[in-house]
C-alpha positions in Angstrom: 176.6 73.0 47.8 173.3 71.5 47.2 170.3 73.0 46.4 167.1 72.0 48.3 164.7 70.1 46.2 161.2 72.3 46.1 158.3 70.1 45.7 154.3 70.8 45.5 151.7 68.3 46.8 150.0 66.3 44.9 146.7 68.8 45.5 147.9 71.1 43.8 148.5 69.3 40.8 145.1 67.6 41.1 143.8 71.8 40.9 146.0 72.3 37.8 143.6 69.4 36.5 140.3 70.2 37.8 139.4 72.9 35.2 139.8 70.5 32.4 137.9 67.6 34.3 135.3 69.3 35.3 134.1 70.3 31.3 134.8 66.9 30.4 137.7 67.8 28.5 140.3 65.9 30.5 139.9 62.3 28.4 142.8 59.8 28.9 145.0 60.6 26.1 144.5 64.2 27.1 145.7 63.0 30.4 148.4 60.9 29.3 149.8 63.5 27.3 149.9 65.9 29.6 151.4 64.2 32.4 153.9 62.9 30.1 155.2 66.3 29.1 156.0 67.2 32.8 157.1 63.5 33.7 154.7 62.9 36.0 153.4 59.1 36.7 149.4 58.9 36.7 149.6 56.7 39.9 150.5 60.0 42.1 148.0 61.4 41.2 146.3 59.1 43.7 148.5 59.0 46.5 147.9 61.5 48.9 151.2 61.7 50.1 153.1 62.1 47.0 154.8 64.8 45.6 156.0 66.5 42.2 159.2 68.7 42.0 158.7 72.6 41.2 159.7 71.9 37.6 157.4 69.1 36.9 154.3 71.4 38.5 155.5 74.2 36.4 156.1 71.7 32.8 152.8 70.6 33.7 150.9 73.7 33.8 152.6 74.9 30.8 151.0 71.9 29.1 147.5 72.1 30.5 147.6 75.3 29.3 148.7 75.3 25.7 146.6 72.0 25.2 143.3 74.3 26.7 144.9 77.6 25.2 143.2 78.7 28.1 145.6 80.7 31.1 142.8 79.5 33.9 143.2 76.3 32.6 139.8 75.4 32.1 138.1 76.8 35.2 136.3 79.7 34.0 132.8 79.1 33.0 132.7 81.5 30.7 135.5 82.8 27.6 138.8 81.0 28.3 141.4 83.2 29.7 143.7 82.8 26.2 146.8 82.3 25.8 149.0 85.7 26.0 146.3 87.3 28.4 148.1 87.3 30.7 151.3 89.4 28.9 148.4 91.6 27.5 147.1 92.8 30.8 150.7 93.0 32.2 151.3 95.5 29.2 148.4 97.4 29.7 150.0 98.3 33.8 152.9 99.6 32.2 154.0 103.3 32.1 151.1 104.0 34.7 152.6 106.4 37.3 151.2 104.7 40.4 150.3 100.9 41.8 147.2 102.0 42.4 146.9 103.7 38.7 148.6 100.1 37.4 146.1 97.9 39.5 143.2 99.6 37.9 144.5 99.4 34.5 144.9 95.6 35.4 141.3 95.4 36.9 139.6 97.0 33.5 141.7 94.8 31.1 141.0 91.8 33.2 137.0 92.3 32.5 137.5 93.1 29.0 138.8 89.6 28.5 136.2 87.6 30.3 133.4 87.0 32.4 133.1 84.7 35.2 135.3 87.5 37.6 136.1 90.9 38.1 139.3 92.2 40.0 137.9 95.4 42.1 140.0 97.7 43.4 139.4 98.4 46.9 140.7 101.3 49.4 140.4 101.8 53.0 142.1 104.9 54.2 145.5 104.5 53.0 145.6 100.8 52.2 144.8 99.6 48.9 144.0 96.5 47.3 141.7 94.3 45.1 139.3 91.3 45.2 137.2 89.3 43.4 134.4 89.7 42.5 132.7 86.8 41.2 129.8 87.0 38.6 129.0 83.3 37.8 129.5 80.4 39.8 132.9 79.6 39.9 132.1 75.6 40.6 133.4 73.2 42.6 137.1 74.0 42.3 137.1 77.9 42.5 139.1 77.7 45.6 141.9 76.9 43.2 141.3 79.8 40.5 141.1 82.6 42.9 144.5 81.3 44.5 145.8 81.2 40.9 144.7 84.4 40.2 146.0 85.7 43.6 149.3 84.6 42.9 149.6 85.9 39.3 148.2 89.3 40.3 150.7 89.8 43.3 153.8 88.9 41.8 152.6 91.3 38.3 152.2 93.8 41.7 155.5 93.3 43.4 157.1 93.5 39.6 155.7 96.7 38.8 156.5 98.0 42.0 160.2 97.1 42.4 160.7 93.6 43.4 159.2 94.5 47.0 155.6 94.4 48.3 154.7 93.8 51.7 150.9 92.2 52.0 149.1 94.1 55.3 146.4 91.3 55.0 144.6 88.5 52.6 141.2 87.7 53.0 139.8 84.5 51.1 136.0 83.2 50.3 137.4 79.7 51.2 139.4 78.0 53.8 142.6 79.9 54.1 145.2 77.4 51.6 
């Protein structure tokens, strides 16, 4: 049987981009080289419509982010997020006895490592979550870091907590994605 192709629009791969083109960094052989690696053609870039399969979205980030060495891929303002920050915070959640213990372990590695957000923890009664809380101007394309940074968060979340999380709500600072 034949599995279903997933794709991502081509939005999405324009945000993967963004970071680097909005410090100037993103010059045409930068560009070229990237999209090459995840065998992607420039000229969808430009076509609303288009489309790029799950494993060309996921070669491509891989490659704007060890070009940058940067995990946010160039949309902090600040320090770059570097590469293995990620694993580091992830390590720092382990052996705490609670999600809510983990998520604050998260939250304080998080601002040791840069400066443009902070992940809060937040309560109300017996809900419990996080947000961001952001210190500098995130620019034009923060819309596309705090969904980044949403979705790495929750699924380092729904790992530590057993492979099943059930969000109560989300809130955003932006149009709902």
């Amino acid at each position: 049987m034949l599995k279903p192709v997933v794709t991502v629009p081509v939005f999405a791969v324009r945000g993967l981009l963004d970071g680097a083109r909005s410090k100037g960094l993103a010059t045409e052989s930068w560009l070229d080289g990237v999209l090459a690696q995840a065998r992607i053609a420039e000229s969808l870039l430009h076509l609303e419509q288009s489309r790029v399969t799950m494993e060309q979205y996921i070669a491509l980030f891989s490659a704007v982010k060890n070009s940058l060495d940067d995990e946010c891929l160039g949309h902090l303002h600040g320090r770059p997020l570097r590469c293995g920050s990620f694993a580091l915070m992830a390590r720092s959640t382990l052996g705490a006895k609670t999600l809510a213990a983990a998520l604050q372990r998260l939250s304080a590695s998080f601002t040791l490592l840069q400066d443009d957000l902070s992940l809060v923890p937040v309560s109300d009664g017996l809900l419990k979550g996080a947000a961001l809380d952001v210190r500098r101007a995130a620019g034009e394309h923060s819309d596309f870091l705090q969904g980044l940074l949403l979705r790495v968060f929750w699924r380092l979340l729904v790992w530590l907590h057993g492979g099943r999380l059930v969000p109560r709500g989300l809130d955003f600072a932006f149009e709902t994605p």
